[in-house]
Every structure is written in structure tokens, then in C-alpha cells.
C-alpha positions, -999 to +999 in steps of 0.1 A: -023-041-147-031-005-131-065-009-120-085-037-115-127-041-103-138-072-096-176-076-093-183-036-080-217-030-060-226+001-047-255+004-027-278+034-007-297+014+015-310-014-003-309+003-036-283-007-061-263+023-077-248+001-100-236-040-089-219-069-111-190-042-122-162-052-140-129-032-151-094-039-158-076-008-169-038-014-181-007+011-178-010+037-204-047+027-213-077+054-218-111+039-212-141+057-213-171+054-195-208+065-209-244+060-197-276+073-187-279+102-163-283+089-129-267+053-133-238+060-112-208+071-130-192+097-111-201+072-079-181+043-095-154+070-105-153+079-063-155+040-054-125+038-080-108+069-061-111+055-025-138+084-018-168+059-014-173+027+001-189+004-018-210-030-001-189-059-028-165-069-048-130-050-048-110-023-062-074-028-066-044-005-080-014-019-087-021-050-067-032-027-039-068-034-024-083-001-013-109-019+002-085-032+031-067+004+034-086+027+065-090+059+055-062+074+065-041+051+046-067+057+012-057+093+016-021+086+015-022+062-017-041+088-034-014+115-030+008+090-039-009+075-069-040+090-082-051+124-099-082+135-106-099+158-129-137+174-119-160+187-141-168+217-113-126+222-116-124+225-076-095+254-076-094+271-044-103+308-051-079+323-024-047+305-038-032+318-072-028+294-103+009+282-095-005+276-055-031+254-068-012+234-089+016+228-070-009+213-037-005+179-045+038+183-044+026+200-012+010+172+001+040+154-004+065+174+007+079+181-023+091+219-031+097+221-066+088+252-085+103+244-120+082+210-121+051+236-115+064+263-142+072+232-165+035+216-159+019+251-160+038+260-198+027+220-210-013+231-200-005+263-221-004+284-188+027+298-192+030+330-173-003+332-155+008+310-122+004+345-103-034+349-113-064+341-093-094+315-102-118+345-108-093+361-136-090+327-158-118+318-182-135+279-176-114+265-205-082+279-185-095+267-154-098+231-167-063+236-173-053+246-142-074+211-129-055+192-155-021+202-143-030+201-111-041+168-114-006+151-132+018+175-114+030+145-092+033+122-118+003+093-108-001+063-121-034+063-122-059+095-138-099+096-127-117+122-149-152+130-143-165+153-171-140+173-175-149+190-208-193+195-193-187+233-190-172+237-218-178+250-254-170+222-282-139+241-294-125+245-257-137+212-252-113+196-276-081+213-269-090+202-230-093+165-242-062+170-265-042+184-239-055+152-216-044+126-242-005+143-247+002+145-206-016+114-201+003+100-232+040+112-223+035+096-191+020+063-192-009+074-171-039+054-172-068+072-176-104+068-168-129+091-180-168+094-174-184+115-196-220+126-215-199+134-249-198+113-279-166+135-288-147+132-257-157+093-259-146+088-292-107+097-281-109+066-259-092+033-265-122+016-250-154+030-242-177+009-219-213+017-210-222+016-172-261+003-168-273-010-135-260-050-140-225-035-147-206-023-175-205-035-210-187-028-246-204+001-260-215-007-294-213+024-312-184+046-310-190+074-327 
């Protein structure tokens, strides 16, 4: 089993975000995670991540409980074993398109410009690694997120509206380029999301509500 949440409660102060959350997520698997604005999702996505605390229950990847791991050793298991897709993209402006995907191989000391060439031609990047953020349009820029986000291979793929910004044709060739890397690879993936489009893709698609997360009943 990839991931695995056993009885999730996040609080700010002695307000509940969201409590009573359960997940298993297995290799390979796409869930899907919908609900109203406001109940939490992209917080559960950053509990998930190892970018929040939460006040019970656990988090485990792989057997691995992020909730015993200090911070510096989250970090480290998330360059290891996590990528993650925003819906705000997150490129950095002052490094060109093959720079920004290539940070996480950075991170881990890998040097390895044909994996980068090769992840850049799979987004349909091909021959813009030496452009800047401001020259590519948002649908490119997801791209450059996407690939950034599987370049280094991890096991596990958070996705937190990645297709918002986008207009319904870009939209889909985002979530079909999503589905073929996450696909060829045996990622799992978890996306949050506002689209009943996007949602429909999923294998599962669970509805987050304050008392935790149930089987949405109506797909489509």
C-alpha cells in the first residue's frame, strides 16, 4: 500500500479543518478528492505532503510514519518520494524551463540532463528548456509543474488543482498528460480538485466534509 491515513484531524485552534479522515491509496491508484470550498482539501493534501502538522491520527507512506520524522527528515523523504503539482504552478521566474525541472535531480544530487530533455519532450516541451516562465502560456506552465513534479521518479504524486487556471481544452490535455506519466510509472496519485471533468478520470473519487471523507456518489 502507498499511502495510508488513519483517523486525520487537523485543527486551528480548537476549530476542526476536517477530523475522522480515512485513506488508503495503493501503488498505481488515482483517487480524487472533491468538496465544498473551504473544507480543507488542499490542507489534507499538505498533511499528506509532510507540509502541515496535523493534532491525530497518522499519515504513512510506504510504511513510513511522517508523523514520527522531524522536519528535516520530512524534507528528505519528500525529495525522495513525493511530487507535487500546484494549481499557482510555483516555477521560479529567474531559472529557465530545463532549470526548473531539473530542481528536484538537484536536490538529490543527481546531474542528468537527458532524463530532463526526455521528461521535457514526454510534457510536449520539446525544445523550450531554454525559455523563461514569463515566455510560456499557463497551459505550458502546468507542464513545466508536471514534469517537474515526476522528474525523479516518486512514488507517490499530490496534485492540488492543477487544471483551476486553465481553459477546459487545456485542461484536458493537462489531466491526459497526468494520467500517461502517472500511468507509465506506477505513481499513485492524489488529486484535489473543483472539476467534475478532472474528477471523472479518477479511479475513486471521495468527498472530503468535516467528519472525514466518503464515496462520492455521483461521478459524473
Amino acid at each position: 500500500m502507498s499511502l495510508r491515513v488513519d483517523d486525520l484531524t487537523k485543527r486551528y485552534g480548537e476549530v476542526a479543518v476536517f477530523a475522522h479522515v480515512n485513506l488508503t491509496v495503493a501503488d498505481g491508484e488515482f483517487v480524487a478528492i472533491v468538496g465544498e470550498s473551504g473544507v480543507g482539501k488542499s490542507s489534507l493534501l499538505n498533511c499528506l505532503a509532510g507540509l502541515d502538522d496535523w493534532q491525530e491520527g497518522r499519515v504513512l507512506h510506504d510504511g513510513i510514519d511522517l508523523g514520527t520524522l522531524d522536519e528535516s527528515a520530512r524534507a528528505h523523504w519528500r525529495r525522495q518520494a513525493l511530487g507535487f503539482v500546484f494549481q499557482a504552478f510555483h516555477v521560479l521566474p529567474h531559472l529557465d524551463v530545463a532549470q526548473n525541472v531539473a530542481l528536484p535531480l538537484m536536490l538529490l544530487g543527481i546531474d542528468d540532463h537527458a532524463r530532463v530533455d526526455a521528461m521535457l519532450a514526454a510534457v510536449g516541451l520539446a525544445g523550450l528548456g531554454s525559455r523563461l516562465p514569463a515566455q510560456l502560456s499557463g497551459g505550458q506552465l502546468q507542464r513545466v509543474a508536471i514534469a517537474r513534479a515526476l522528474v525523479h521518479r516518486p512514488r507517490l504524486l499530490l496534485a492540488d488543482e492543477p487544471t483551476g487556471n486553465l481553459d477546459p481544452s487545456t485542461a484536458s490535455q493537462v489531466m491526459d498528460l497526468l494520467l500517461s506519466q502517472v500511468r507509465e510509472h506506477g505513481t499513485s496519485l492524489v488529486l484535489v480538485t473543483h472539476s467534475a471533468a478532472a474528477a471523472a478520470r479518477a479511479d475513486r473519487v471521495l468527498h472530503l466534509k468535516a467528519d472525514g471523507l466518503s464515496e462520492a456518489v455521483d461521478r459524473h
